[in-house]
C-alpha positions as CSV (number, residue, x, y, z in Angstrom):
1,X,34.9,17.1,12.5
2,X,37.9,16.7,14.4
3,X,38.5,14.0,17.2
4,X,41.5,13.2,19.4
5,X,41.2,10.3,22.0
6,X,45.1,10.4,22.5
7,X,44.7,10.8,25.8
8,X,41.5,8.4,26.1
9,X,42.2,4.3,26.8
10,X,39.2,3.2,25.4
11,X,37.4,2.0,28.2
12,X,33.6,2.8,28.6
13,X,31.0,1.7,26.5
14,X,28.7,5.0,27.1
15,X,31.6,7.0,26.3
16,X,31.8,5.2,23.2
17,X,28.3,6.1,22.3
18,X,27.9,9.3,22.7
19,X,30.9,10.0,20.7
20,X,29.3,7.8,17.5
21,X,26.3,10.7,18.6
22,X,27.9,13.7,18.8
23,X,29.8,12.8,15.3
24,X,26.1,13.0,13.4
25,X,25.4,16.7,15.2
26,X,25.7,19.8,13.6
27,X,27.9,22.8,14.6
28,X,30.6,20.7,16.7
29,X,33.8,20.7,14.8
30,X,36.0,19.3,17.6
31,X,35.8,16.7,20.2
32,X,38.3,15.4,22.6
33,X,37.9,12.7,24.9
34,X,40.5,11.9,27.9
35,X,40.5,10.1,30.9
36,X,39.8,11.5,34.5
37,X,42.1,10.9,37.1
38,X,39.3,9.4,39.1
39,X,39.1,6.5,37.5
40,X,40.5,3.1,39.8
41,X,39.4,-0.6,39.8
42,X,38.8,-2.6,43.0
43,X,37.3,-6.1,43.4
44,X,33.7,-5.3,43.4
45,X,33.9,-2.8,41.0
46,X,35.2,-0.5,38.4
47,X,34.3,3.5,38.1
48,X,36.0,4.8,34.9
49,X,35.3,8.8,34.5
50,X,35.8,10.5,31.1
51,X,35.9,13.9,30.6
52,X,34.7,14.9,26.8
53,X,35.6,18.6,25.1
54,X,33.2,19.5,22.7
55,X,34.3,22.8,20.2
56,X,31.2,24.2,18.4
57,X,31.3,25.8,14.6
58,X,31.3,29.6,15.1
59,X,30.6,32.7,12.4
60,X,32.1,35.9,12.3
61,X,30.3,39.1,11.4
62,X,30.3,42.8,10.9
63,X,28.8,44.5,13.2
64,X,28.2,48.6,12.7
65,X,27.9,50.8,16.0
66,X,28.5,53.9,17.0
67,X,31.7,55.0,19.6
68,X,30.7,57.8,21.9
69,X,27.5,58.0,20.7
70,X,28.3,59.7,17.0
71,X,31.5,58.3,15.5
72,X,30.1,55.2,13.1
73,X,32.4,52.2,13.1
74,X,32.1,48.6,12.6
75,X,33.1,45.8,15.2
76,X,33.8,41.8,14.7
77,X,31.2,39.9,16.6
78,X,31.0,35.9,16.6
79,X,28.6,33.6,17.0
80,X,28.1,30.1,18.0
81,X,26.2,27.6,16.1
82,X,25.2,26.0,19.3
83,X,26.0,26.0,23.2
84,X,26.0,23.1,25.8
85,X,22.1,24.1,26.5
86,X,21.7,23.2,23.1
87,X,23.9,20.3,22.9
88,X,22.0,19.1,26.4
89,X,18.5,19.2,23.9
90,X,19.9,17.3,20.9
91,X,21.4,14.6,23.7
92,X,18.2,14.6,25.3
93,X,16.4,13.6,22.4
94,X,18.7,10.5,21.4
95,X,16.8,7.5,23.0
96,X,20.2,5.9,23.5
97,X,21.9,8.7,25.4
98,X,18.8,10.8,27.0
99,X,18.7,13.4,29.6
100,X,22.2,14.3,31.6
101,X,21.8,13.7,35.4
102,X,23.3,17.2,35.8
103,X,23.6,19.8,33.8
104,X,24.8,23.8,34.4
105,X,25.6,26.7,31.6
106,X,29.4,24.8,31.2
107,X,28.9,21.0,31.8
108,X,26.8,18.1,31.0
109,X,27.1,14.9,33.0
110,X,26.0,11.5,33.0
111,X,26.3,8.8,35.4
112,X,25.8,4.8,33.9
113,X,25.6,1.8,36.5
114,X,25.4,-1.3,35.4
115,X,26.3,-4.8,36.8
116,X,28.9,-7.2,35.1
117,X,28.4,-11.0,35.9
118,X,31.1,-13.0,33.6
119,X,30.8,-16.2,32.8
120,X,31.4,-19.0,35.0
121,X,32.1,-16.9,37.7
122,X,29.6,-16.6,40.7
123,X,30.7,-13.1,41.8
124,X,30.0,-10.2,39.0
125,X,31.3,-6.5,40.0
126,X,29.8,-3.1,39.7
127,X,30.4,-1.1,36.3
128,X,30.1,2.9,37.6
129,X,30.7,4.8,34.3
130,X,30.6,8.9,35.0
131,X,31.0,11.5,31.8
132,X,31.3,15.2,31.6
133,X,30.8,16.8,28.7
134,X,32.5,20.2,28.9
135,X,33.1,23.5,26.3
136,X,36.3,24.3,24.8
137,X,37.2,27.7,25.4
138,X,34.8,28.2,28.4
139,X,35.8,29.7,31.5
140,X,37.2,27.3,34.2
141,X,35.2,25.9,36.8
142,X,36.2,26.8,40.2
């Protein structure tokens, strides 16, 4: 499996896990994480947003039809090893990661709140952490 987090800082700690997870799943071969431009920091909290692009294993095969009805030829066809309704299963049944909050044909997201209070400090701040787990190669979203 190949991973790039050039483009990634680091930050988020449910980020972090699900790419330890979707290292141990079968059929990705690529995953790239990056930062969203959404993320910003005020005083009373921080909302980092990672966008994650998952490339799944594919076959090709040999498939023989018929043009025009009589003339026999033979076409490449390939196929997946898994899609993001699949991926959105095997996520689902990680007891660390669970269920997306939202989920479509191209993109699996998750939203994480939790708050921060650091030591010796009586005024914590709000951790918002949103990820979207999206296809290489789909079609874009409009």
């Amino acid at each position: 499996m190949q991973i790039d987090s050039s483009n990634w800082s680091g930050e988020g700690a449910f980020t972090q896990q699900l790419l330890e997870r979707l290292q141990q799943i079968e059929g990705i071969v690529l995953v790239r994480v990056e930062d969203a431009p959404a993320s910003r920091s005020e005083a009373d909290y921080n909302f980092i947003s990672n966008e994650v692009f998952v490339g799944f294993a594919a076959t090709v095969r040999r498939e023989r039809v018929r043009r025009f009805g009589f003339l026999p030829t033979s076409r490449m066809v390939t196929d997946k090893a898994m899609t993001v309704a699949g991926l959105e299963a095997a996520l689902a049944a990680v007891s660390e990661i669970g269920a997306p909050d939202y989920s479509d044909d191209g993109m699996l997201q998750y939203l994480r709140a939790e708050r921060i209070v650091p030591p010796y400090q009586t005024r914590g701040y709000k951790l918002v952490e949103l990820v979207r787990v999206y296809e290489v190669g789909a079609p874009r979203r409009s």
